[in-house]
C-alpha positions in Angstrom: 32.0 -47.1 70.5 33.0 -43.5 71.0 32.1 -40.8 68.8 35.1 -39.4 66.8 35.5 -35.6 67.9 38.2 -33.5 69.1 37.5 -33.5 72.4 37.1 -30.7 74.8 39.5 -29.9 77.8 43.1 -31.5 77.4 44.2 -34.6 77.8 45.8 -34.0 81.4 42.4 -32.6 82.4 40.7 -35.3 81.6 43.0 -37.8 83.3 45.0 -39.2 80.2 48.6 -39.8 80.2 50.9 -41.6 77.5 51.9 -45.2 78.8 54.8 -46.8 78.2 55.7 -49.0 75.4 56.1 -52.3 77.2 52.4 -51.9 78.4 49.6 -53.8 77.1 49.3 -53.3 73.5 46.1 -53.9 71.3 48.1 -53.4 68.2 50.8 -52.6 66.2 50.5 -50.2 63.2 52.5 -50.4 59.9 53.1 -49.0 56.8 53.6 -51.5 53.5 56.9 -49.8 52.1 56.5 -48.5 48.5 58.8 -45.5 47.6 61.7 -47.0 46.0 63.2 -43.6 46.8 63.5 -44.5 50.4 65.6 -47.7 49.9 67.5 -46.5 46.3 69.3 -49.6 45.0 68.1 -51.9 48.0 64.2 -51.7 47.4 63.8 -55.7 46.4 64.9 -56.6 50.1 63.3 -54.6 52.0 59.3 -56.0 51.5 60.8 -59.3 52.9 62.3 -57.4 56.0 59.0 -56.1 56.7 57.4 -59.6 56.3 59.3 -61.3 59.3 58.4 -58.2 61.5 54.9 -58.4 61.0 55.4 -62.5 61.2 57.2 -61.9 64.5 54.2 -59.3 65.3 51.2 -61.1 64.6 52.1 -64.0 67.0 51.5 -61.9 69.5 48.9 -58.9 68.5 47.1 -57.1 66.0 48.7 -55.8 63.5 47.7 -53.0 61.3 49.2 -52.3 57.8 48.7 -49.4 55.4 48.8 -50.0 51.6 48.3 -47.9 48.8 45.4 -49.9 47.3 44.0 -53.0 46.3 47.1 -54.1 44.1 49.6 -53.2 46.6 47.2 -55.2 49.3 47.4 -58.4 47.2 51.6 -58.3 46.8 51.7 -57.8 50.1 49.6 -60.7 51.6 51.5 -62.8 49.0 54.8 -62.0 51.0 53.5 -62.4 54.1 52.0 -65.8 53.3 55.2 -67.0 52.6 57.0 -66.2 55.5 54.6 -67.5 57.4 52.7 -64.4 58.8 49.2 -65.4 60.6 46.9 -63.4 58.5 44.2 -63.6 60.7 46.0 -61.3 62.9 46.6 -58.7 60.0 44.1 -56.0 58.8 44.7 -54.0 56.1 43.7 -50.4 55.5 44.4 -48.8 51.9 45.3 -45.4 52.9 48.2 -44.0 50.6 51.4 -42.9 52.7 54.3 -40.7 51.3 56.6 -42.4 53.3 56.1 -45.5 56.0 57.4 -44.7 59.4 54.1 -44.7 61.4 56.7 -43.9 64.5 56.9 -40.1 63.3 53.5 -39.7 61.4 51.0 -41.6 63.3 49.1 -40.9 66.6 50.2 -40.9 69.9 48.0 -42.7 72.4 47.2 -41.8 75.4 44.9 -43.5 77.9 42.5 -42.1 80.9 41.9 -43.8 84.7 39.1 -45.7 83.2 41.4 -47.1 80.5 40.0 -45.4 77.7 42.3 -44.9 74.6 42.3 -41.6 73.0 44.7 -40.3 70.4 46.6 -36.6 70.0 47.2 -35.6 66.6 50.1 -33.4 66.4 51.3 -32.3 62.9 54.0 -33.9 60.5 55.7 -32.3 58.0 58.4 -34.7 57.3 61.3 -33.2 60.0 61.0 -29.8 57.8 63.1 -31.2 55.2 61.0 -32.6 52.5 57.5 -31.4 51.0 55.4 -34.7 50.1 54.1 -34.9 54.1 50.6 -34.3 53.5 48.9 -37.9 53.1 51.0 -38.6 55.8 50.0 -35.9 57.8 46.4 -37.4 57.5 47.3 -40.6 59.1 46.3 -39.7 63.1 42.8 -38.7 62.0 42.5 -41.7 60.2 43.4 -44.3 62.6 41.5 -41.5 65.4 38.0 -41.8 63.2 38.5 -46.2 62.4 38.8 -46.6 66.1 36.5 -43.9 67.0 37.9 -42.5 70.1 38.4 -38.9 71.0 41.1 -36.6 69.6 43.3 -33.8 70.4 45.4 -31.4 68.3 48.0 -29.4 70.2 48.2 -26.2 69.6 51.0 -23.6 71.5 50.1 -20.0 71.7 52.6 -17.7 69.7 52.3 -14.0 69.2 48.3 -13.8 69.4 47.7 -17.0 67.2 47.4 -20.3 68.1 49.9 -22.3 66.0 49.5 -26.5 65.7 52.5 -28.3 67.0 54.7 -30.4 65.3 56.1 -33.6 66.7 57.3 -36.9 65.6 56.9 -40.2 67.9 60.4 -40.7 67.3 61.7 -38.1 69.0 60.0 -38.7 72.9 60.3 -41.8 75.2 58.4 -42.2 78.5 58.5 -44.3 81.2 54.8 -44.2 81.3 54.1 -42.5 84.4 54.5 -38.9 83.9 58.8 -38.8 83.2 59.7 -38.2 79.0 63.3 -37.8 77.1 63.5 -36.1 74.1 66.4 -33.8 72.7 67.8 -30.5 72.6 69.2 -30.8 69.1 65.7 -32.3 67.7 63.1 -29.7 69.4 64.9 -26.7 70.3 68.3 -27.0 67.5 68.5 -24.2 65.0 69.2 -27.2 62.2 65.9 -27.9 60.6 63.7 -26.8 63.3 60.5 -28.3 63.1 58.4 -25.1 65.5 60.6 -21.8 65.2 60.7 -19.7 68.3 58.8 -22.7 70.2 60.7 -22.7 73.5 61.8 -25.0 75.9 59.1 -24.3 78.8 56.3 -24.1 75.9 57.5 -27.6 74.9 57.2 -28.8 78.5 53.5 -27.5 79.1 52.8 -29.1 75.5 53.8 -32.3 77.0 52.4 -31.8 80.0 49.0 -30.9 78.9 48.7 -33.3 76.0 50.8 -36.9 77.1 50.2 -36.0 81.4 54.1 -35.6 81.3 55.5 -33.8 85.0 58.9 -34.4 84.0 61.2 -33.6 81.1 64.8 -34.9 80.6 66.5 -33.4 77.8 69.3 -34.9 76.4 71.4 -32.9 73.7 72.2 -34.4 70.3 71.5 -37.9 68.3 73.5 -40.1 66.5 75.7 -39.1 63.3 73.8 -39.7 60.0 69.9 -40.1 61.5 68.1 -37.8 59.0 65.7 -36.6 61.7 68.3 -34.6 63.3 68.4 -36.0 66.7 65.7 -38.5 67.5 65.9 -40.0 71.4 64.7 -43.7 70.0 67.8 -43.8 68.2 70.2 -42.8 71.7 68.0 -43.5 74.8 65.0 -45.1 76.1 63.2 -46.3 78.8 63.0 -50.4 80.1 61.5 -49.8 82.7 59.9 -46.9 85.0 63.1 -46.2 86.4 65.7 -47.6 84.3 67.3 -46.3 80.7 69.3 -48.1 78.7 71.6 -45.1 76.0 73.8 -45.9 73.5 77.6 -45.2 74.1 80.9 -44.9 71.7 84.2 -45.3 73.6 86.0 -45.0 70.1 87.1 -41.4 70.9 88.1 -40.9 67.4 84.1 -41.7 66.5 81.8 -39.0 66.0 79.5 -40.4 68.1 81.5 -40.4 71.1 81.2 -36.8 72.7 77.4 -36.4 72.0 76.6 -39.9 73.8 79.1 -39.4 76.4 78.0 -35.9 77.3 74.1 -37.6 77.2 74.9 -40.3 79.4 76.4 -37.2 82.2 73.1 -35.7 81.9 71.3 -39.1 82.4 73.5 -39.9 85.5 72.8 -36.4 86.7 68.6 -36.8 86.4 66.4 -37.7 89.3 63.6 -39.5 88.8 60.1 -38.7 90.6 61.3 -39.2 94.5 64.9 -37.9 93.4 66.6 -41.1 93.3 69.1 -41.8 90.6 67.6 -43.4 87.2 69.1 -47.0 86.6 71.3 -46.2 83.9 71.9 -49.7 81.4 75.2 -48.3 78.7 74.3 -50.3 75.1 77.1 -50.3 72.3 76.8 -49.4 68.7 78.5 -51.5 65.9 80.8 -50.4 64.1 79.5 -47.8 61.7 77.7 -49.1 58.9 78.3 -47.1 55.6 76.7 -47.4 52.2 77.5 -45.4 48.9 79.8 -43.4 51.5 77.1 -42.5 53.6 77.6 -42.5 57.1 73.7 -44.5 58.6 72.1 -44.3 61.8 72.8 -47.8 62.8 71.7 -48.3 66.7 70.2 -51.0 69.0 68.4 -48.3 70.8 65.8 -48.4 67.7 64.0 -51.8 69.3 60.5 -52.5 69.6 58.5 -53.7 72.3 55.6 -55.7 71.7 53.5 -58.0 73.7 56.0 -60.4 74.7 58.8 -59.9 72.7 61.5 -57.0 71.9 62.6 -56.5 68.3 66.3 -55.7 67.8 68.2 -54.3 65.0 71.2 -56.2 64.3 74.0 -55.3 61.7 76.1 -58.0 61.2 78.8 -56.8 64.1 80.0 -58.3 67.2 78.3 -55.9 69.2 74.9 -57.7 67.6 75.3 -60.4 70.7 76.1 -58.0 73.3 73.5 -55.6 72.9 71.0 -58.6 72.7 72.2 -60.2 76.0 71.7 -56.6 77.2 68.2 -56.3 76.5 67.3 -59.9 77.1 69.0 -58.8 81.2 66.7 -55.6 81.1 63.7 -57.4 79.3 63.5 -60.8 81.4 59.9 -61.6 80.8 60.1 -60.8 76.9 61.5 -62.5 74.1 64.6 -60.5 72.7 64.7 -61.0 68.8 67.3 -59.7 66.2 66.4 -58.7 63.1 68.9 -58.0 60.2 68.4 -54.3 59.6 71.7 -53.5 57.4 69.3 -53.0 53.9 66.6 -51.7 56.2 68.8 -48.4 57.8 69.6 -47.4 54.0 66.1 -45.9 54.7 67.8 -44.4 57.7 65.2 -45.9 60.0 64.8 -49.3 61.3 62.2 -51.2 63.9 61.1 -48.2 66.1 60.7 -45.5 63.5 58.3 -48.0 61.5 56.1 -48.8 64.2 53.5 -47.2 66.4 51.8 -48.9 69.1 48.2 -49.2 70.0 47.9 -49.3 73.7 45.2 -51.5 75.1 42.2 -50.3 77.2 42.1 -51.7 80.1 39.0 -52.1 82.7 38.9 -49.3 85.3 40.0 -51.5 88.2 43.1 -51.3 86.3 
């Protein structure tokens, strides 16, 4: 095994690039939930919610979960037992978390030619809005020393200092060979900006440099109520190298509708690598979900891809069929499976910003 260091030369120099989700995975990483805080009122459910993921999860890969210690560790198997999770497919780690969505605070992999996995480590600090981030913040070099691969922190170079970058997982898609979406209202917005005076074309050699990204398609804002101010797994993502499925609203009295519209223009209007037009899949939303007269970031764009099988949020709507069958046409070779996220999005989060994918190494030939 590879010595943990942070490695020298970037990522693109060294001939690593960020696949894509649907690739190989080697595992899936978790965190139990604990703060009551995040779920207020709705807590009790949501330990159950996270046991048929994982149960879903561990029939086809690894799955790694966090705990805060050897108590929490023991509930936690308890659940899982019951709903029939195969443990023997579950390790546990007993690093304390402030919050659990792995999507935002853990690493994101990259892999080289030889099909070496490698993590980058870019800072968390909770989407600038709240100040427990630090055990979070920990979490890349972590998971970076357990797996003992090499590791990179970026860094962009403001006003003679070198300052770290932050960057949630949430908030970039890729199609795995060298295009990315992410959004102008998340990275560059004046609203809770995460890197002040960080620019676009800073950004782009970030992601070029650190996930081998060549392109960039910025889209503009996110859905109403997603805490995160404008996360791209919430609107758009990729299926497939040259195919995006994004979330529409034809409701024109809907919030949602002008930001998703003027999205899918720019999507329409991208090119991918040989300038062809992208494969453009529209998804619904359902009807929005409100609790305590809060308006939530409900959205089927928030789905998982695992080995095999695509996780689906579903809210008890009619749309809930119709954005299945659309993912089961764009996902052929994968089971497509819904899982009730109406208690889950009171956490205003549901399948893709609590998981983080491990990719696979794969044997040079590959």
């Amino acid at each position: 095994m590879a010595v943990h260091t942070t490695a020298a030369g970037t990522p693109r120099e060294l001939g690593y690039r960020m696949p894509a989700e649907w690739e190989l995975h080697e595992s899936s990483w978790l965190a139990w939930p604990h703060n009551h805080e995040d779920w207020p009122g709705k807590f009790q459910a949501i330990p159950w919610v996270y046991a048929e993921i994982v149960r879903v999860l561990s029939q086809c890969e690894l799955v790694h979960i966090l705990v805060e210690d050897a108590t929490a560790e023991k509930r936690a198997i308890g659940i899982l037992n019951r709903a029939g999770a195969k443990l023997e497919r579950v390790r546990f780690h007993q690093w304390p978390t402030d919050r659990v969505w792995t999507r935002d605070s853990g690493p994101i992999f990259v892999r080289n030619v030889d099909g070496q996995v490698a993590i980058t480590n870019w800072q968390f600090n909770a989407w600038a809005k709240y100040p427990d981030w630090h055990l979070d913040d920990e979490l890349p070099g972590r998971v970076g020393k357990l797996l003992g691969v090499p590791e990179w922190q970026p860094y962009v170079q403001m006003e003679g200092e070198r300052r770290r970058l932050v960057l949630e997982g949430g908030s970039i898609d890729t199609n795995g060979e060298g295009i990315l979406l992410t959004t102008e209202e998340c990275l560059l917005g004046e609203v809770q900006q995460r890197n002040p005076g960080v620019s676009r074309a800073q950004f782009e050699h970030a992601f070029h440099d650190y996930l081998g990204i060549d392109q960039v398609i910025w889209l503009g804002r996110g859905v109403a109520g997603d805490d995160t101010h404008g996360h791209v797994d919430d609107i758009s993502r990729f299926v497939a190298p040259t195919t995006i499925v994004t979330a529409v609203e034809p409701d024109t009295s809907d919030v949602n509708h002008e930001p998703l519209a003027e999205n899918l223009e720019r999507l329409k209007a991208a090119r991918t690598s040989d300038r062809k037009q992208f494969t453009i899949v529209e998804l619904p939303l359902p009807r929005p979900v409100v609790f305590r007269g809060q308006r939530l970031p409900a959205s089927y764009a928030n789905f998982y891809i695992a080995n095999g099988v695509v996780l689906v949020p579903t809210f008890n709507d009619r749309n809930d069929r119709v954005a299945l069958n659309i993912l089961a046409d764009v996902f052929p070779g994968r089971d497509v499976i819904g899982i009730h996220s109406v208690d889950l999005v009171w956490g205003l989060g549901t399948l893709h910003c609590m998981t983080q994918q491990q990719p696979a190494a794969l044997p040079s030939s590959q």
